[in-house]
N, C-alpha and C positions, 0 to 999 in steps of 0.2 A: 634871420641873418642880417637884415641891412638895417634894423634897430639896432640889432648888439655893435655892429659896425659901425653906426655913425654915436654910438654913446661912448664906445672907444673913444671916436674922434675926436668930441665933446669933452671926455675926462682929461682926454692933455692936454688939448686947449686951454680947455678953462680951470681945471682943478690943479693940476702941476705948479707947485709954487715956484721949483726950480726955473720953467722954461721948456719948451720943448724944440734942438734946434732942428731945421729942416734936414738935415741927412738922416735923421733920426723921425722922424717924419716919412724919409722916400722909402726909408728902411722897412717901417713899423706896419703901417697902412697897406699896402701892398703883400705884404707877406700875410697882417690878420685879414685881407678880401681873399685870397687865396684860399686857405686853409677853410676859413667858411664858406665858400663856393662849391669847394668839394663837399664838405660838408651837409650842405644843402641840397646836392646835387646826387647826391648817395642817400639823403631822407627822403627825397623825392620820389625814388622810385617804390618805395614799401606803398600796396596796396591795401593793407587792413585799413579799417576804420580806427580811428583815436580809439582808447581802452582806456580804462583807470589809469594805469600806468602812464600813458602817457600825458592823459591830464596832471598828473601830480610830477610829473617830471615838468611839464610846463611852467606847473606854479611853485617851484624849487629855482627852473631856472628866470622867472620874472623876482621870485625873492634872492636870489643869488647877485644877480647882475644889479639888482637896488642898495644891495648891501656892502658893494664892491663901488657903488659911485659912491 
């Protein structure tokens, strides 16, 4: 969660050619730490072990989120 979060942060920052202005910013940021909080917070509690599945969800969402910066 707090990789995909600060690579959000990173992509407007630095990739947005337009600009990113701060209400858009107080807006943005807050809202995706929220959402991934819960997020995280709800994966947390599953007690299995990792499984296939999950690895390859892993390396979908590390190839996803490389492809999206």
């Amino acid at each position: 969660m707090s990789v995909y979060y600060i690579r959000i942060l990173f992509t407007e920052f630095v990739f947005f050619r337009r600009g990113v202005g701060w209400g858009e910013v107080f807006t943005i940021a807050p809202w995706l730490y929220c959402v991934f909080l819960v997020l995280g917070i709800a994966g947390g509690t599953n007690r299995e072990a990792l499984g296939a599945a999950g690895g390859i969800g892993i390396v979908l969402f590390v190839l996803g989120s490389w492809m999206n910066t």
